[in-house]
N, C-alpha and C positions, 0 to 999 in steps of 0.2 A: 710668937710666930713659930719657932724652933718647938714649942710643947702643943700648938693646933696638927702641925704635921706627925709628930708621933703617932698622938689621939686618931688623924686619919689615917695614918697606915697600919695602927691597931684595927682599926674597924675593917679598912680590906681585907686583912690580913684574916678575920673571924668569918668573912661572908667568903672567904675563898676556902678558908675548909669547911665548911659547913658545905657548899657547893662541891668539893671534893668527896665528901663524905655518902652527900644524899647520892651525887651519879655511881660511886662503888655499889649503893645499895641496891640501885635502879639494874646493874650490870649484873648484880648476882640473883637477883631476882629472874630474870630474863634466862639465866644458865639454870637454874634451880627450879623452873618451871615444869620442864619437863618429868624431871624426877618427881616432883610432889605429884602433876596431875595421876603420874603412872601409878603411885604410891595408892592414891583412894582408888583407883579401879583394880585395884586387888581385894577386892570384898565383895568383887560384882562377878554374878555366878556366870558364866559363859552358855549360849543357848548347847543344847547337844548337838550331835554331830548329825544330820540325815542320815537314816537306815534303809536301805530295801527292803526290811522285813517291817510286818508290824510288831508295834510295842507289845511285849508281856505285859497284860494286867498284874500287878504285886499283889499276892493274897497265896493260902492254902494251897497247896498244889494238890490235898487232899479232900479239899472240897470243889476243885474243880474236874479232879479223877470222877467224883459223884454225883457231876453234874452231865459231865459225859456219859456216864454208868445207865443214868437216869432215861438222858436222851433214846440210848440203844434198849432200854428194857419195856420203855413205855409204848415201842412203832409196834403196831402190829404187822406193818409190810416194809421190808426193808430193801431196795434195790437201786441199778443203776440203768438208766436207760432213756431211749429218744422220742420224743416228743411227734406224734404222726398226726393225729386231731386233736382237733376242739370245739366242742359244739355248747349252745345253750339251749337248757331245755325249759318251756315255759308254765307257769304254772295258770291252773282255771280260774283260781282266785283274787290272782295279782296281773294287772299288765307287765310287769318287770319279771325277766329271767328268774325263777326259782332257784335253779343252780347250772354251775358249771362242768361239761363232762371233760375230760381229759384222756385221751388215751396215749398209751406208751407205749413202742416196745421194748419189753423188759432185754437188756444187755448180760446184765450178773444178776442172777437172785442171791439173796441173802438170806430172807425169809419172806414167807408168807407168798412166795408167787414162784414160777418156775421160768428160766429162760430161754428165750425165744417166743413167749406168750405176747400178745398184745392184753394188755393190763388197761382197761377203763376205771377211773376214779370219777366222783363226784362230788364238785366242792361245794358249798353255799355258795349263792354270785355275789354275795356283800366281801368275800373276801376276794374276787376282781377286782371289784370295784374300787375296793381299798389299795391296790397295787399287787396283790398276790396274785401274777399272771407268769402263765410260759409261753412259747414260742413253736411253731410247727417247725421241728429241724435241731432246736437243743435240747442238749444233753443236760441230764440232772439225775444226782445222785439223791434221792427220799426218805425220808424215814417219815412213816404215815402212820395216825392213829389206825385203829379197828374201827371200819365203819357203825356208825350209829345206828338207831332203828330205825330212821329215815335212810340208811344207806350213803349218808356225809364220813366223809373224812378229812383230813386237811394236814400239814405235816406236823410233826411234836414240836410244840412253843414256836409255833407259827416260824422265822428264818430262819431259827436254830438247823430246824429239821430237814432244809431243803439246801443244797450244795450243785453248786453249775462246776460244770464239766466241759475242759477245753479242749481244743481238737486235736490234742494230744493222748485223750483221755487219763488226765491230770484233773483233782478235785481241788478247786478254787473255792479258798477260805476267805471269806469275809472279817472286815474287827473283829467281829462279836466272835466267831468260831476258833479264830488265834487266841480272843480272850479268856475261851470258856477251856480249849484243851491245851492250855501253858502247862498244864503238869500233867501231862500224858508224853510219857517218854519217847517215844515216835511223832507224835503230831508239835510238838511244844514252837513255838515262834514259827512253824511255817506257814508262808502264804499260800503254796503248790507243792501238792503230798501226789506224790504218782498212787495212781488209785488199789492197786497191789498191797501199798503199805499200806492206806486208810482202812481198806477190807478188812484187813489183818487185824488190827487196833480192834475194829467192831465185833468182830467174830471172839476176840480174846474176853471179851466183856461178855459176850452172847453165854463163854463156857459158864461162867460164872452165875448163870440162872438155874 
């Protein structure tokens, strides 16, 4: 009798640290959680921070200098001004508009026009029709090929070439324009260049012909 009772209070005796054992584990697990989960998300990159400006494209700053170089060498007309008409003129051949007329008056010349002119261009209507439209009242800074022997022109590298202008007369940079002049030491990450300095920037390039 005296050796069943040992044998049982052996046996409680083994279930009760074992049950002592597993809830410390249980306890420290529950305190140590925190620190492990914190532990693996240190290896996890953090999104960046929201900017006001747009992103710099990473690349050459010297081959984005020659891509603006480019820009400015290739317009035959380079100016700033307001949007007054727009007309379509039609052709005999086609039911559908031939092209589009545009007229400006020129605000700054830069080149190829003088200011205070009202300035008519004409564009193909296929590039309306694609989205390449103005507005009678805005403002837009140009840079335009040398008309064709049809007398078409249209801006260098289609949006590259064409810059809106807010009523501030501040020249509003698109992506693509913050991406292409990153390494132009006046224009580099801005979205709103007071039109002063962008002129500047252009004219610096123009000596250089």
């Amino acid at each position: 009798m005296a050796r069943s009772c040992r044998r049982l209070l052996a046996a409680w005796s083994q279930i009760f640290s074992w049950t002592v054992f597993t809830s410390l584990i249980f306890i420290s697990l529950i305190f140590e959680a925190p620190t492990l989960l914190h532990g693996q998300r240190v290896g996890i990159p953090r999104a960046p921070d929201p900017s006001p400006r747009y992103p710099q494209v990473p690349g050459n700053g010297d081959f984005q200098k020659l891509v603006f170089r480019q820009l400015v060498h290739s317009a035959g007309t380079i100016f700033a001004g307001r949007v007054v008409f727009i007309g379509h003129s039609a052709s005999s051949l086609r039911p559908n508009p031939a092209c589009t007329t545009i007229t400006f008056q020129v605000e700054d010349a830069i080149r190829g026009t003088s200011r205070g002119q009202n300035l008519t261009i004409r564009e193909w209507a296929g590039l309306w029709a694609s989205g390449e439209r103005y507005r009678v009242g805005e403002r837009v800074l140009l840079f335009l090929y040398s008309p064709s022997e049809l007398g078409l022109t249209s801006p260098v590298s289609g949006t590259m070439g064409k810059f809106m202008m807010n009523t501030q007369g501040q020249v509003v940079m698109n992506a693509q324009h913050v991406a292409t002049f990153a390494g132009d030491p006046v224009l580099a990450g801005k979205a709103v260049v007071p039109y002063a300095e962008f002129a500047r920037a252009v004219r610096r390039f123009m000596r250089e012909e």
